[in-house]
N, C-alpha and C positions, 0 to 999 in steps of 0.2 A: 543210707549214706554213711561212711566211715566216720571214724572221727577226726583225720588228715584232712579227707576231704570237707566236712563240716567246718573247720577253723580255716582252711584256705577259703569255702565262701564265704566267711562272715568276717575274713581279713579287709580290710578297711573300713567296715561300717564300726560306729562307735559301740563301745562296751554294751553301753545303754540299749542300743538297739537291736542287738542280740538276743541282750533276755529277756527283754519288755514283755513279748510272748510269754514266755513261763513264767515271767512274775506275775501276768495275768492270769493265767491257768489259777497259780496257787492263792489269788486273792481271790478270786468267784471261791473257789474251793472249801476255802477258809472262813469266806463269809459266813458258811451254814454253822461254824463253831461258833465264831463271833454273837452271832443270835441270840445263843443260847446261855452264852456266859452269862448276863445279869439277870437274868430269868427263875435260871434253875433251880439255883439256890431257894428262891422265893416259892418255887414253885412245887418243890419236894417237900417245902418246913411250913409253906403255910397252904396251898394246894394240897399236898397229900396228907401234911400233919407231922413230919415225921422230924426229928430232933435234929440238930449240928452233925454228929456221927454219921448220921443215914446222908445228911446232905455232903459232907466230905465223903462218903466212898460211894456216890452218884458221880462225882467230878472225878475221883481219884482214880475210877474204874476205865474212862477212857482213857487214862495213863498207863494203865494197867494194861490195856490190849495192845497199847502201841508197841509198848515195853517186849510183851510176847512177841510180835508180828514184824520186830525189826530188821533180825536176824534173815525172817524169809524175805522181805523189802529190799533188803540187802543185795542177795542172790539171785533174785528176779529182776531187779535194775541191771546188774552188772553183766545176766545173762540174758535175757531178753532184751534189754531195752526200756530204758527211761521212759520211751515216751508210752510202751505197752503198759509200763508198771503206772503211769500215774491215772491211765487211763481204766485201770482197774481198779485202785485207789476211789478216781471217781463215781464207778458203779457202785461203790460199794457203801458211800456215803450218799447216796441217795437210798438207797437200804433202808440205812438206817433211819433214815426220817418217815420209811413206810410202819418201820417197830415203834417210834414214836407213837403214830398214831394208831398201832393196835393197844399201846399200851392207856390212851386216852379212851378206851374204849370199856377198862378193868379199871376205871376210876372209883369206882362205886366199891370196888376191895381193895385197900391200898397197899398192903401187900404184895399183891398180885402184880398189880399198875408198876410198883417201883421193881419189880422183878424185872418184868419185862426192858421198863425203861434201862434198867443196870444193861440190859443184854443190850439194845441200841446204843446208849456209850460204849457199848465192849465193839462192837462192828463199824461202829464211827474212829475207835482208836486205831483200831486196824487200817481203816481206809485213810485215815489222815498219816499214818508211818509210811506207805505208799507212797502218798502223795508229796511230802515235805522230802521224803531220803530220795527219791529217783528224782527231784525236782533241782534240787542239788548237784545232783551227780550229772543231769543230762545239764545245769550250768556249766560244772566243772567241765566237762567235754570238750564244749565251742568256744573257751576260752581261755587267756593264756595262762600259765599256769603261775605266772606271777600275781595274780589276780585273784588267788585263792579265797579269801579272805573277805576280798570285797564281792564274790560271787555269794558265799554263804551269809555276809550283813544286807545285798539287793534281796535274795529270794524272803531271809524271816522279814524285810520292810514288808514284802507284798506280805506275808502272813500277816502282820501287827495289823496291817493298813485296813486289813478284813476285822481284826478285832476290832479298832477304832472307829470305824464307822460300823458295823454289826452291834455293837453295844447301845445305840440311842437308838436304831432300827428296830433291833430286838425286842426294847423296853416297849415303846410304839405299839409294835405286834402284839405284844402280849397285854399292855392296858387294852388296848381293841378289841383285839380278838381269844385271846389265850393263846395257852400252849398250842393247838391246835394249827395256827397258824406259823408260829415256830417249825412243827413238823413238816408243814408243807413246804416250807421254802426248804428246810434242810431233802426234801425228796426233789425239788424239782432245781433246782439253784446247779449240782452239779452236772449234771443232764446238762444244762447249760454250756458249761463250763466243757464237755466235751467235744463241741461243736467245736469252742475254740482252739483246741488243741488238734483238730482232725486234720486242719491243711499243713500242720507244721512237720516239716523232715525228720524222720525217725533218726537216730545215733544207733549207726548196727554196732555193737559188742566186738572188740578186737579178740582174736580168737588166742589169747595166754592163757598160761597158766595163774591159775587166784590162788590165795590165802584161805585158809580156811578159816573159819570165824571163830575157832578158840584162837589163833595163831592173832588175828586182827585186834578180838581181845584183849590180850597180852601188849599189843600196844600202843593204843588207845586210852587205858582204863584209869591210867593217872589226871590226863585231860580231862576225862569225863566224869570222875567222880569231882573235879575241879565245878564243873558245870553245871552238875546235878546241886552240890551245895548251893550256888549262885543263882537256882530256878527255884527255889523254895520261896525267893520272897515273889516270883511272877505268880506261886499257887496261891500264897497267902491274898496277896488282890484280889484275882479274878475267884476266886473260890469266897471269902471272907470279906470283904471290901463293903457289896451291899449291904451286906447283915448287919454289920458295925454303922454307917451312915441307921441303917433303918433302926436298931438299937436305941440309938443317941437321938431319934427323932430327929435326924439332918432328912431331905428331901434329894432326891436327884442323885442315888447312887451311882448308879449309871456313869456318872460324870471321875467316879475315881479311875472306871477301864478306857475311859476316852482322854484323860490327862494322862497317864501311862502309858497307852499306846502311842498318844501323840508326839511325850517326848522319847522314847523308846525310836519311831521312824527320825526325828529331828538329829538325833543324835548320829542314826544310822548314813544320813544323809550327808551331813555334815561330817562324820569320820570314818566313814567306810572301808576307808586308806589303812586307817590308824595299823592295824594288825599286820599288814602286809609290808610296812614302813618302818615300824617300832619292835615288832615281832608280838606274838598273843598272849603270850605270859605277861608282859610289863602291861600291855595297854588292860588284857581281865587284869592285875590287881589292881589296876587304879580307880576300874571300873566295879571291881568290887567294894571299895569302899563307899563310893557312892551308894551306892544300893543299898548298902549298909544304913546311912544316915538317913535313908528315904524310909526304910522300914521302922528303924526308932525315932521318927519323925511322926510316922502312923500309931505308933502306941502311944504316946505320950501327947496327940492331938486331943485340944479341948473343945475345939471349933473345925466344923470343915473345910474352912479354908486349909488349914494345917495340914487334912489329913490328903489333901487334895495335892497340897505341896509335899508330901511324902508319897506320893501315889506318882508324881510327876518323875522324882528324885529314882526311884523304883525303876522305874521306866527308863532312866538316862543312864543311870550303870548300868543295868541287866542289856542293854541295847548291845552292849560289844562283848558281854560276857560270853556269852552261846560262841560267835564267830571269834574269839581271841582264844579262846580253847579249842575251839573246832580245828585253826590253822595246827596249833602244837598236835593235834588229832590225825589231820590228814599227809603230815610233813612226814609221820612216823609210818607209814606202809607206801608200797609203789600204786603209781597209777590207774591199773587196773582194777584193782582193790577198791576203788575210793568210794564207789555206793555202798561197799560192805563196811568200812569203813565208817560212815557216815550212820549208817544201820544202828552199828554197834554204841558209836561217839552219842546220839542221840538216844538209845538206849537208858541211859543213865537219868535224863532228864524224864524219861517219863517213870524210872525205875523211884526216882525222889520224890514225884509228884504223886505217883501210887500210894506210897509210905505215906507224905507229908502232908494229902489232903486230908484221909482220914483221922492221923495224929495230930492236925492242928484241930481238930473239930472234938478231939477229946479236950484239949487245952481248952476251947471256946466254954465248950461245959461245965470244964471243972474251973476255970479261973473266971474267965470272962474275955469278950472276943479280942479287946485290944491287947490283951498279950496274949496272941495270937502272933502281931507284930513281933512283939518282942524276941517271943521265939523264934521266929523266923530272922529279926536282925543278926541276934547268935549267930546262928545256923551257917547266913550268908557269910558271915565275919570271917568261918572257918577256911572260907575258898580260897583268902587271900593266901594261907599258909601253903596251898599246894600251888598258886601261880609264886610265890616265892619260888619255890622247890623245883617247876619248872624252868625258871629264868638260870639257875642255875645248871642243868643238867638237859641241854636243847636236844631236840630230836634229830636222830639219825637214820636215814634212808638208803641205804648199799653201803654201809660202813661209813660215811661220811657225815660229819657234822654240819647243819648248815652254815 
């Protein structure tokens, strides 16, 4: 189905009702990460033995893959088809949960074991760039294009919404059963998830001319390193979050990625609009500041209620961070473009998380985990400068300012 004709059938049914479909896709999808967040950490430092460092470039590594594999995600949405790409996204993350468990298999050499594991985050980042960049782009499609904004704050709710409930599920799993059972849900969870995609109408690619992805680059890359600052303090939690609770002898880490994600959708829910009303530079810096005070909230917690209310705070700015720089992202190339687009814009955030998991797990070591926070407040502080810098100098599409 084209994409003319895709938005004349889905003209009069509500917003909602459009994407509910591929919000669903990308929550089953997503659940299999969400699993593994409060887990892993535990599960490489006190499971396999191996220090903060090893445990940040265990998380940092599927940042890492995504980072690489956005560019082709990119390409393959715009040229194939969103719904092929996310469908291979999905095979690919059931993959990964088979490397899981060969990697549970070299537990007895843990070297070995965290090899393997690294190489499953690395084919889980790949299949999750897949799935999140063409999930986007086949929104952007059947909808109008006023609505930018609140297409990319619905599809990351479904993402979050997988975190926030995969985070107590996970924890469950793995007191029960272990990692083991983590794996399997991560092999069989997308499988799943494909079925539900299968009756839904493909988006055929309008046959233009693209951009090429240096060219896309080039204007994007202020948005996005905007972005990438402002997803430091999401790595800081879900990377660093348990460890710090378990540290401090708090109980129920678990509970800092389900206050986070929960106000993170709350927010999402509630100002969706914001971006597409306000414009994304003004609504990310206000949002960055938030975020801000959520992170220096968590370092300076004496109690976990604190650090819980700095986990929640996290989760309310970073909520419109991603989609208020996404719009200044996608405002800057033509239509066509926009899964490459999207490729590149998101790029950034796993290019930050790469760097920023491994490097806050050096800070863990050498200082101690709660500034960890602090760094990371820093860090996010900086975004505000370039959504300033954007509000100033708005994006232009055919030589026109919006």
């Amino acid at each position: 189905m084209s994409v003319v004709a895709m938005r004349e059938a889905t003209e009069g049914r509500s917003f909602a009702a459009s994407l509910l479909p591929i919000m669903g896709a990308v929550f089953v999808a997503f659940l299999v990460i969400g699993v593994a967040m409060p887990v892993l950490p535990l599960y490489v430092h006190d499971g396999l033995g191996f220090g903060t460092f090893v445990v940040g470039l265990v998380a940092g590594s599927q940042f890492a893959a995504s980072l690489i594999s956005r560019p082709w995600a990119g390409h393959y949405s715009d040229g194939r088809g969103a719904k092929r790409a996310v469908a291979a996204g999905l095979l690919a993350a059931s993959t990964s949960g088979l490397i899981y468990l060969c990697s549970l298999l070299l537990r007895g050499a843990p070297e070995a074991s965290v090899a393997v594991l690294l190489l499953g985050r690395g084919v889980l980042g790949g299949a999750e760039s897949f799935i999140i960049t063409a999930a986007v782009s086949w929104g952007l499609a059947i909808v109008d294009s006023r609505n930018t904004g609140k297409v990319i704050a619905w599809v990351g709710s479904a993402m979050f919404a997988a975190f926030a409930i995969g985070a107590p599920v996970g924890s469950a799993l793995y007191a029960g059963y272990g990692f083991a059972a983590i794996a399997g849900v991560t092999a069989l969870a997308p499988l799943v998830t494909l079925l539900l995609i299968a009756p839904l109408p493909a988006v055929v690619p309008v046959p233009r001319s693209r951009l090429s992805f240096a060219k896309v680059f080039g204007s994007v890359w202020v948005p996005g390193f905007g972005s990438a600052l402002g997803s430091v303090g999401f790595g800081a939690v879900t990377t660093f979050a348990a460890l710090l609770f378990a540290d401090r002898g708090w109980t129920q880490g678990w509970l800092a990625y389900t206050v986070y994600a929960a106000a993170f959708i709350i927010a999402r829910v509630l100002f969706s609009h914001a971006s597409d009303k306000f414009g994304g530079a003004k609504v990310a810096l206000f949002c960055v500041l938030i975020e801000t005070a959520g992170q220096a909230l968590m370092w300076l917690a004496v109690r976990p209620e604190l650090a819980l209310v700095g986990a929640a705070l996290t989760g309310f700015g970073f909520s419109l961070v991603y989609p208020g720089f996404g719009v200044e992202a996608v405002l800057r190339v033509p239509a066509q473009s926009r899964g490459l687009a999207m490729g590149a814009y998101t790029a950034f955030l796993d290019l930050a998380q790469g760097i920023a998991s491994p490097a806050l797990g050096l800070v863990a070591r050498g200082a101690g985990l709660n500034v960890v926070f602090l760094v990371s407040a820093v860090t996010v502080l900086c975004a505000a400068f370039v959504a300033s810098w954007l509000m100033v100098n708005p994006p232009t599409v055919g030589g026109q300012q919006r």
